[in-house]
C-alpha positions as CSV (number, residue, x, y, z in Angstrom):
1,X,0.0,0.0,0.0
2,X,3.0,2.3,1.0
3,X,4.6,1.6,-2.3
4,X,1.3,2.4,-4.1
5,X,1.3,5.6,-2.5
6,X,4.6,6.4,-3.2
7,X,3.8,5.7,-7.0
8,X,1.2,8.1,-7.1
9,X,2.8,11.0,-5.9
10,X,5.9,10.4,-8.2
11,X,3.5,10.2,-11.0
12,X,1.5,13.3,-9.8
13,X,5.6,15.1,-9.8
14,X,6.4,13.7,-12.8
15,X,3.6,15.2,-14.8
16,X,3.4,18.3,-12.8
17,X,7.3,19.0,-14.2
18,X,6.0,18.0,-18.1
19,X,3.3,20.1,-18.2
20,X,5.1,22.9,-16.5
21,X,8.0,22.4,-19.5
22,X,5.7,22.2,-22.1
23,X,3.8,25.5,-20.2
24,X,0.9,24.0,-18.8
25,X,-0.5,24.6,-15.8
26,X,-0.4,21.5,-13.7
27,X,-4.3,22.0,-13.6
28,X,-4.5,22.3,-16.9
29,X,-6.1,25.8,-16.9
30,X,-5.2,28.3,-18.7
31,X,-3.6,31.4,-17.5
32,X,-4.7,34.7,-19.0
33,X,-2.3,37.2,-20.7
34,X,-2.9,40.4,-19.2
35,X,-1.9,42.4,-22.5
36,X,-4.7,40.8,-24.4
37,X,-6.9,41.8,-21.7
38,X,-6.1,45.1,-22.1
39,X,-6.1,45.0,-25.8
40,X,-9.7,43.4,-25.7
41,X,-11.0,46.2,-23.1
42,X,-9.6,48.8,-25.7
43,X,-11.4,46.9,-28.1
44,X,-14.5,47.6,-26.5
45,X,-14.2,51.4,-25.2
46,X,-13.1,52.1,-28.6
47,X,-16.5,50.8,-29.9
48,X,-18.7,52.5,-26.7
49,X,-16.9,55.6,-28.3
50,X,-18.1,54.7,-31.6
51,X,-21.7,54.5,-30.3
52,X,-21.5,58.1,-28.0
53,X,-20.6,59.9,-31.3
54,X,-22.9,57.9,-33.4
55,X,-25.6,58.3,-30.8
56,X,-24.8,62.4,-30.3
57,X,-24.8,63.0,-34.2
58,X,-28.4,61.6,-34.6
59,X,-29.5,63.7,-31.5
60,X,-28.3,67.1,-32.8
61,X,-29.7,66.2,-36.1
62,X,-33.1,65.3,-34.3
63,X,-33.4,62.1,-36.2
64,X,-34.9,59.7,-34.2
65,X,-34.7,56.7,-36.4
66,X,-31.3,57.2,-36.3
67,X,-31.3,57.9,-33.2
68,X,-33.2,54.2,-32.1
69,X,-31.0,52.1,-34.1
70,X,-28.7,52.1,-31.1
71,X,-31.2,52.0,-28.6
72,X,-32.6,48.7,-27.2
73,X,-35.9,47.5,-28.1
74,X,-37.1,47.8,-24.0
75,X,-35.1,50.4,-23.6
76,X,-36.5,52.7,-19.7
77,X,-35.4,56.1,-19.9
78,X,-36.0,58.1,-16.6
79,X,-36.1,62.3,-17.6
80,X,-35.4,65.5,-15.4
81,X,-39.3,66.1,-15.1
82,X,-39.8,62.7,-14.1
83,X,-41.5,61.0,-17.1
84,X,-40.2,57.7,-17.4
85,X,-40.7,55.9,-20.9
86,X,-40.5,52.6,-21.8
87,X,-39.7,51.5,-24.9
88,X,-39.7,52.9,-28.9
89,X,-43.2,53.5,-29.2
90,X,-43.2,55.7,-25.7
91,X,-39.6,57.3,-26.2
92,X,-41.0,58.5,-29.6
93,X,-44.4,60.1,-28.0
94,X,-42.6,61.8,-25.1
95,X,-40.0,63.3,-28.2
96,X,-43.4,64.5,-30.5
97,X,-45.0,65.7,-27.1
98,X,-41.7,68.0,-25.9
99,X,-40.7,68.9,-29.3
100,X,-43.3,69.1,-31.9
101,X,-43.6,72.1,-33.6
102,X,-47.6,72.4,-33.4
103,X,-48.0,72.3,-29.2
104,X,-45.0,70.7,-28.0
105,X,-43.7,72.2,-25.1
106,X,-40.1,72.9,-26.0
107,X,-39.2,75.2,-28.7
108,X,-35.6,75.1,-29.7
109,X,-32.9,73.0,-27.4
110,X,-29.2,72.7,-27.5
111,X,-27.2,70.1,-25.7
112,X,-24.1,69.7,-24.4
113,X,-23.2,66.5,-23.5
114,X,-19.8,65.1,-21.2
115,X,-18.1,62.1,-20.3
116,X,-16.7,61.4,-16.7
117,X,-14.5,59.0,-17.7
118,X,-14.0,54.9,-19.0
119,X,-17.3,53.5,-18.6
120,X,-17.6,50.5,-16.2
121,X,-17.1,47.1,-17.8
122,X,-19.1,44.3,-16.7
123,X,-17.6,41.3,-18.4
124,X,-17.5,42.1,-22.3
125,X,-20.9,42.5,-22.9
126,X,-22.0,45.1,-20.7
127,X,-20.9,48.6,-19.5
128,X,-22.0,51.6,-17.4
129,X,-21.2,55.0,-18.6
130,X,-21.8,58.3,-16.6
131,X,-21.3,62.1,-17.6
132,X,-23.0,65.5,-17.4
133,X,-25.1,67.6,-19.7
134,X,-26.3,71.3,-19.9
135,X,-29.5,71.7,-22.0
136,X,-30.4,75.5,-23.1
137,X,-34.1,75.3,-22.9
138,X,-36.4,78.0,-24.7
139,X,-39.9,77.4,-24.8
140,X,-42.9,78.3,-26.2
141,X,-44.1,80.3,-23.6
142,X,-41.1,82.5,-24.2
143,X,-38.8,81.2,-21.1
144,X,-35.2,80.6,-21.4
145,X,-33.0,79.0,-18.6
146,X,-30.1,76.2,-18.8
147,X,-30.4,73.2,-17.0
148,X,-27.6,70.9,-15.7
149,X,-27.9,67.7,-15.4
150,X,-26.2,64.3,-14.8
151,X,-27.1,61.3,-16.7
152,X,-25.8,57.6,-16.3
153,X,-26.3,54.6,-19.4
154,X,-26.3,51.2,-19.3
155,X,-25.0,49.6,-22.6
156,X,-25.3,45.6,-23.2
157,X,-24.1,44.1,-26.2
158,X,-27.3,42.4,-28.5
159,X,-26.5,40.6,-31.3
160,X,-22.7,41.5,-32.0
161,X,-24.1,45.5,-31.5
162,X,-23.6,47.6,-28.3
163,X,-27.7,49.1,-27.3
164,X,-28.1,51.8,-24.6
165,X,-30.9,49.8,-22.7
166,X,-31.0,52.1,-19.7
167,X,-31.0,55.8,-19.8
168,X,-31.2,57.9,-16.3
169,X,-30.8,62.2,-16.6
170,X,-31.4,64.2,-13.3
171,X,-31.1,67.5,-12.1
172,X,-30.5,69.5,-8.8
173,X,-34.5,69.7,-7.6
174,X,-33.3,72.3,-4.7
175,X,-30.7,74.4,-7.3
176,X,-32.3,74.8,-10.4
177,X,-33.6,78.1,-13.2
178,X,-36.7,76.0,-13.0
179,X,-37.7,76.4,-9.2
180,X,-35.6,80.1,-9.4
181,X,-38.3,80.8,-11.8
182,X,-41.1,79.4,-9.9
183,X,-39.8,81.5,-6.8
184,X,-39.9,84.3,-9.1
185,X,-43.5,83.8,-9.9
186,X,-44.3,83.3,-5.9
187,X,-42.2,86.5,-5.3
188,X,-44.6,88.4,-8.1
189,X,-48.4,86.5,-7.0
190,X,-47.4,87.4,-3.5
191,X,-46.7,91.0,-3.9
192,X,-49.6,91.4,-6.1
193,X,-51.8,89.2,-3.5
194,X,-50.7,92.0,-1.2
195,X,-51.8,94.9,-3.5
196,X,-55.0,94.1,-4.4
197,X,-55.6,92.9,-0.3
198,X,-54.7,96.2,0.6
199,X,-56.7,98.0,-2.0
200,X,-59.9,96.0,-0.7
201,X,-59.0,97.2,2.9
202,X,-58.8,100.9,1.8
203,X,-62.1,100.6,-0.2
204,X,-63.8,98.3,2.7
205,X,-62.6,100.7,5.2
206,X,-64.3,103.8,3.3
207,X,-67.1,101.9,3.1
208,X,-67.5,101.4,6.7
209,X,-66.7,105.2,7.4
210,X,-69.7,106.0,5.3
211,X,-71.6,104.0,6.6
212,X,-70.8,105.3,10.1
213,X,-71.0,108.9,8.8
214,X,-75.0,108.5,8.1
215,X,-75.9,106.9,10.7
């Protein structure tokens, strides 16, 4: 039994000393080169980057169809006011609803769009990406205020093609032109609530002098 054992281990040495020779393993598994890791990550940022400009060209052009070939099909977007859409069909209506020409709510909008840095790669077929945007808004009502924002996407790659599947964009809800122009328009009711109350006290209070004059 002892020389059994002894047979075992010298086999279990011997082929330990081959394979590392022949630069195996003695598990048999196989090491990763670090360089092609890095090369494959490039690989992969490099086409992200590919997608951003793509992506940012179609937006500026306001072509949506453009715009939806690099979106997933169930894509959820989440936006500063809070409307969250889900899918094509609802991405499209929120756009024709904000932007259309006829009663959309939005008149003309630039945007300027920033990246924070590498996007977070989750194996090689998904990846996290974070930035900041300012969006000059004018509307139809006549306003015109700059908002700033910070998004985050999450890309996943479909069928050999990377897809923004998740969209998120907020904004600062206690500094913002958008509550600094709500103020403004507390600031203005109030004063003008205060007016019109004292106006209704002066006449009230000639009223009651007249009233106290004839009797």
């Amino acid at each position: 039994m002892r020389q059994l054992a002894v047979f075992v281990i010298w086999i279990i040495a011997v082929g330990s000393a081959v394979a590392q020779q022949d630069g195996v393993a003695p598990d048999s598994s196989v090491t990763q080169n670090p360089q092609s890791d890095d090369a494959a990550q490039a690989a992969i940022h490099d086409s992200l980057r590919e997608l951003r400009d793509r992506m940012f060209a179609a937006y500026e052009k306001r072509d949506m169809d453009a715009l939806l070939k690099d979106v997933g099909p169930d894509v959820v977007i989440t936006w500063q006011n809070g409307d969250r859409n889900v899918g094509h069909d609802e991405f499209r209506a929120f756009y024709q609803r904000m932007m259309s020409p006829e009663n959309g709510i939005v008149k003309e909008i630039s945007s300027k769009f920033e990246v924070d840095g590498l996007s977070f790669l989750y194996g090689d077929d998904t990846a996290v990406a974070r930035g900041t945007q300012a969006d000059t808004f004018t509307l139809n009502d006549g306003s015109h205020f700059t908002l700033n924002s910070k998004w985050t996407a999450t890309v996943v790659k479909q069928y050999d093609a990377w897809k923004v599947v998740s969209f998120h964009v907020s904004a600062n809800i206690f500094d913002n032109p958008i509550l600094d122009v709500t103020k403004g328009w507390l600031l203005k009711a109030g004063v003008a609530g205060g007016v019109v109350g004292l106006i209704i006290g002066l006449v009230i209070g000639r009223v009651m002098k007249r009233k106290t004059a004839t009797t």
